[in-house]
C-alpha positions in Angstrom: -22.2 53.2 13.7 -20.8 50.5 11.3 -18.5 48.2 11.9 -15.5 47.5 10.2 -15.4 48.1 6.0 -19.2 48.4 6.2 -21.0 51.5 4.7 -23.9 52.6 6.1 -27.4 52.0 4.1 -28.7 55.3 2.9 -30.6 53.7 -0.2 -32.3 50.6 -0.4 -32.5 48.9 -3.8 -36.0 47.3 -4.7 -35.9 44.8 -7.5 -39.2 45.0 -8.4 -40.5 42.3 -10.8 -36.9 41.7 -12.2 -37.9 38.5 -13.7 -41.0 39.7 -15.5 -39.2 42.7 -17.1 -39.7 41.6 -20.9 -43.6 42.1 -19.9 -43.4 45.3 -18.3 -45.4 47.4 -20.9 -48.3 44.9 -20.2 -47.6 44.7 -16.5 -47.7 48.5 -16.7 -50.8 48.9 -18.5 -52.6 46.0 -16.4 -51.2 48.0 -13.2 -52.1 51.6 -14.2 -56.2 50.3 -15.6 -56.1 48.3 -11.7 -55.3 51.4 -9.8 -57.7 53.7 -12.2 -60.4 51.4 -11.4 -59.5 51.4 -7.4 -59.7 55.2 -7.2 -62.4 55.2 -9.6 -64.8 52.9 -7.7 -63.6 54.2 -3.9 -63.9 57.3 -5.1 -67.2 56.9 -6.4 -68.9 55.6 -3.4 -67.6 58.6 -1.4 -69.1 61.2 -3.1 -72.4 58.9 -3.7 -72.5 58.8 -0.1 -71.3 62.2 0.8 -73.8 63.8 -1.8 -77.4 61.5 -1.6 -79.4 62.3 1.8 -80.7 58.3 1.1 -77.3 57.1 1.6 -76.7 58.8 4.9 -77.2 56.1 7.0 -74.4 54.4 9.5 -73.3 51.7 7.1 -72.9 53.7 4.5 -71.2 56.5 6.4 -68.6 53.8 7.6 -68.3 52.5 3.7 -67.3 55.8 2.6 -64.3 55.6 5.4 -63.5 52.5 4.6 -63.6 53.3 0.9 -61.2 56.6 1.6 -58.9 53.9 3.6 -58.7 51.4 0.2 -57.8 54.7 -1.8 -54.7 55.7 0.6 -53.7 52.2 1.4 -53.0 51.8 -2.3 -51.9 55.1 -3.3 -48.9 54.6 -0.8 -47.9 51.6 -2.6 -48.5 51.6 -6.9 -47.2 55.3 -7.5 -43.6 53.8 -6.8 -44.9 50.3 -7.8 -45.9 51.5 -11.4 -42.3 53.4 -11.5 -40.2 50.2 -10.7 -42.1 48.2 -13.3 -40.9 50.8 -15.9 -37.3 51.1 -14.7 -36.5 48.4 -13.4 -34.7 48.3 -10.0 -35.2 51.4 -8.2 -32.5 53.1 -5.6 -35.4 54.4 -2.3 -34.1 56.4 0.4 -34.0 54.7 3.7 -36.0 57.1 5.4 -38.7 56.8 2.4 -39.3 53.5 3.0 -40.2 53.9 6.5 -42.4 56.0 5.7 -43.8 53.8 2.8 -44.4 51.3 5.4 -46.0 53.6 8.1 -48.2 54.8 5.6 -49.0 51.1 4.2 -49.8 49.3 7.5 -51.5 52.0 9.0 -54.1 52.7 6.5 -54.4 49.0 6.7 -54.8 48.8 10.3 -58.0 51.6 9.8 -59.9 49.5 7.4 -59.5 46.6 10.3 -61.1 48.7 12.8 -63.9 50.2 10.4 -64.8 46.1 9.3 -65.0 45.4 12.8 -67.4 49.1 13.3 -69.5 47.6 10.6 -70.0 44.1 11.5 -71.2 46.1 15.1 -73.6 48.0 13.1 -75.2 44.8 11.5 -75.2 42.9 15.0 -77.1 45.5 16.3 -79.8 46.4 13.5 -80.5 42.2 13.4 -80.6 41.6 17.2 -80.9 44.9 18.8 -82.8 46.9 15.8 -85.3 48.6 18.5 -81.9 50.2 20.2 -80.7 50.8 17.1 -81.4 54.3 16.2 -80.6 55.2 20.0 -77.3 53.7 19.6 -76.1 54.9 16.3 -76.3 58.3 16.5 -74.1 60.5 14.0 -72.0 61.6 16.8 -71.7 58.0 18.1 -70.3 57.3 14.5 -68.2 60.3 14.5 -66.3 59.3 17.8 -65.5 55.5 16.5 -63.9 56.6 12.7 -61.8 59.2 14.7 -60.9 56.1 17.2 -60.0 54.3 14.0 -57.6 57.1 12.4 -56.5 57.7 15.6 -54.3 54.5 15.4 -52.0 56.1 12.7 -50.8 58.1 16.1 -50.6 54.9 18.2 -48.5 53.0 15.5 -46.3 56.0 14.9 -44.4 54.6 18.0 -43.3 51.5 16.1 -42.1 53.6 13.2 -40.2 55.9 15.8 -38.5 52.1 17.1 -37.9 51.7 13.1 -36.2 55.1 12.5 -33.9 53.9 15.1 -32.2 51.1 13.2 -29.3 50.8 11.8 -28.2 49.3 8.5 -25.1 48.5 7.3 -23.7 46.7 3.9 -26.8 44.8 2.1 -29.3 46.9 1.1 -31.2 44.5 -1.6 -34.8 44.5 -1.1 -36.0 41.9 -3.5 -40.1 43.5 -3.9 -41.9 45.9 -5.4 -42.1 48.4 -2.5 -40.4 48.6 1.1 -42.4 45.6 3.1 -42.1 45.8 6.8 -40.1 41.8 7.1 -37.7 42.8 4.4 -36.9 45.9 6.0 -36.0 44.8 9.2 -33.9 41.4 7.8 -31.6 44.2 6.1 -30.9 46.4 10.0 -27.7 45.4 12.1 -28.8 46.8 15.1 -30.7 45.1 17.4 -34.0 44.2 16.4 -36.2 42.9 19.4 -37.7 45.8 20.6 -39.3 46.5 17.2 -40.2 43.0 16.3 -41.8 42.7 20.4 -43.8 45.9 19.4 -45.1 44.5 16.4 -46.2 41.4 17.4 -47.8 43.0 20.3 -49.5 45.4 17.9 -50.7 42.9 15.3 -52.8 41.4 18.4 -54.2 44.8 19.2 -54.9 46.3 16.0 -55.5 43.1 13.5 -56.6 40.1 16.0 -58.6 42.0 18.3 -60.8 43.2 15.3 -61.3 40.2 13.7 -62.4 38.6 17.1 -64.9 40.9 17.4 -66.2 40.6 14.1 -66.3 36.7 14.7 -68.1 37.6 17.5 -70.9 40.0 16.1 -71.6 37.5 13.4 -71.6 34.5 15.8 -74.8 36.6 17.6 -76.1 37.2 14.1 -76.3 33.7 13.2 -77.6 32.6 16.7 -80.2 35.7 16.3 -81.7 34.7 13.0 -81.8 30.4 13.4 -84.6 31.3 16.2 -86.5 33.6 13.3 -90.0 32.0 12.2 -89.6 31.8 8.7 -86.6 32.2 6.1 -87.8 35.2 5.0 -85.5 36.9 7.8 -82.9 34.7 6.5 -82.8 36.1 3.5 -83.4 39.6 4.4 -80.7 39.1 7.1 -78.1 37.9 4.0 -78.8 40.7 1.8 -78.1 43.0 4.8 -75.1 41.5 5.8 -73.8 39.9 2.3 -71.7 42.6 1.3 -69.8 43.2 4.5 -69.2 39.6 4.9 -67.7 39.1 1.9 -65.4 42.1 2.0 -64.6 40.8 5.5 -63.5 37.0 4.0 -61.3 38.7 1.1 -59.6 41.0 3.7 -59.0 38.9 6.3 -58.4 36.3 3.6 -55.8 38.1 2.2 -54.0 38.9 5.3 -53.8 35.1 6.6 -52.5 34.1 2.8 -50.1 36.7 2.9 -48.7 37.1 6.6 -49.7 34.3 8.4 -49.3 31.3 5.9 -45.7 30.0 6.1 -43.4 32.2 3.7 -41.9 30.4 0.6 -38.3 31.8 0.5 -37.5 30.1 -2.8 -40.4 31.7 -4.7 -40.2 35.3 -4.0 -42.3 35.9 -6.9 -45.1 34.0 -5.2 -44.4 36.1 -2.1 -44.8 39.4 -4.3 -48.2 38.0 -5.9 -49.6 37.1 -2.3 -48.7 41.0 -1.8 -50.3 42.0 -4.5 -53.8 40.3 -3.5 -53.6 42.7 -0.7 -52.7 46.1 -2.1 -54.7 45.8 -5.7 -57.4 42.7 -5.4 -58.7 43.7 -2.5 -59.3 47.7 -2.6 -60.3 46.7 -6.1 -63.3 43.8 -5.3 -64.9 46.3 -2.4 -66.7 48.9 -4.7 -67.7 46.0 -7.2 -69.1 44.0 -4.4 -70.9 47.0 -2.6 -72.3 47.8 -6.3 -73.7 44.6 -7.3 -75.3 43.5 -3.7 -76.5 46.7 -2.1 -79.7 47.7 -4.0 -79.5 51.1 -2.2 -75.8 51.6 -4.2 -77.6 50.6 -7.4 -80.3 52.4 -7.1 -78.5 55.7 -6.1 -76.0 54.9 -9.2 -78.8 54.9 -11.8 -80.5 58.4 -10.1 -77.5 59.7 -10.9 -76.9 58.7 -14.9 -80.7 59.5 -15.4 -80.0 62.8 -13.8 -76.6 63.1 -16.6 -78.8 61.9 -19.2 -81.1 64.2 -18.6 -78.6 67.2 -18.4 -77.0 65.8 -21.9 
């Protein structure tokens, strides 16, 4: 209950981009084309995978997951993202926003696992390749994408800690969409069990894949400087280019916008940092599959010469 002349929260008020609000037809149109060309492209390497018998390999069977997780990761942010920019501060209800950030960081926590399921692919077709196909067997991939979506169950017990709060007089959320930090600086009830749990789950489901990923390529690198000639250096880069890279934009992301200090008086720095994560990165993943995976490329141009041919 609230103390005193308190009310309790029901709605939280997001600001939004209240200081860009004379550009919010172009922040609109520049928002709406970014999340047409994130479900566009994600989209577009799941059916290319799910459809072309070439593309139904491991690595690519992983993509297509991690491609689905980009789509739902950002769908459960711009819908109400692209709404605020058009009218301005927007009343959410409390229970909404929980959700919003259940949805948010779990989808997130999935692509973390499926990076680190990829880099474990690559480590073992460069330094195990002959126990490759005896490892990676479809139902072997099956079982570790299920152990990845499986963590929307595990985190549910945060959001459970969450729907528990309390909050009581402010209810001023200065973003664009219900962030977990902001949330919880708004509840009046105690807070440590929550903020225990997620620091205890930001080890196990953030840290602990991204050690193993350090991990796998650490191998990789020890693997190929005993190769005889730089030929398997550069086959071993073109293998592992794309992954890599999607790996240092992700991971980059995350350090620059949760583990960098915070700058309190420039919010709208804060909000950009956010919106590295939720648009730049879901964005850069098909584009960067595309251009360095000839097996992408040459699947995409099959496919127009099959429209042309049909036009």
């Amino acid at each position: 209950m609230c103390e005193g002349n308190q009310t309790e929260v029901t709605h939280f008020l997001l600001l939004g981009f209240n200081g860009l609000y004379k550009y919010k037809i172009l922040l609109f149109i520049i928002s709406l084309f970014s999340y047409f060309v994130i479900l566009n492209g994600n989209l577009l390497i799941i059916v290319l995978v799910s459809t072309n018998e070439n593309l139904n390999i491991p690595m690519f069977y992983f993509l297509k997951h991690l491609a689905l997780a980009d789509v739902l990761t950002t769908t459960a942010i711009m819908p109400m993202m692209l709404n605020i920019i058009m009218l301005g501060m927007t009343e959410v209800p409390v229970k909404s926003c929980i959700i919003q950030v259940y949805l948010f960081y779990t989808f997130g926590f999935v692509q973390c696992f499926l990076l680190a399921i990829m880099s474990y692919d690559r480590y073992l077709a460069i330094c195990s390749p002959m126990n490759y196909n005896s490892i990676m067997q479809p139902h072997t991939c099956l079982k570790m994408v299920l152990a990845s979506w499986f963590l929307m169950f595990i985190f549910s017990f945060e959001i459970i800690l969450v729907w528990q709060l309390r909050f009581c007089g402010q209810n001023v959320i200065d973003h664009f969409f219900c962030d977990f930090k902001p949330m919880i600086d708004l509840a009046t009830s105690d807070t440590y069990p929550v903020v225990l749990f997620d620091f205890v789950f930001s080890i196990i489901l953030v840290v602990t894949p991204f050690t193993l990923i350090i991990l796998s390529y650490i191998r990789i690198f020890f693997t190929i400087t005993i190769l005889p000639s730089t030929s398997g250096w550069g086959k071993t880069f073109s293998t592992c280019g794309s992954h890599l890279t999607t790996v240092c934009i992700y991971y980059g992301t995350i350090l620059m916008v949760y583990i960098a200090p915070s700058d309190d008086s420039s919010l709208s720095t804060n909000k950009f940092k956010s919106l590295l994560l939720i648009v730049v990165t879901p964005m850069m993943n098909p584009i960067i599959y595309s251009l360095k995976n000839h097996e992408i490329q040459r699947t995409l141009q099959q496919m127009f010469t099959r429209l042309n041919g049909y036009n």
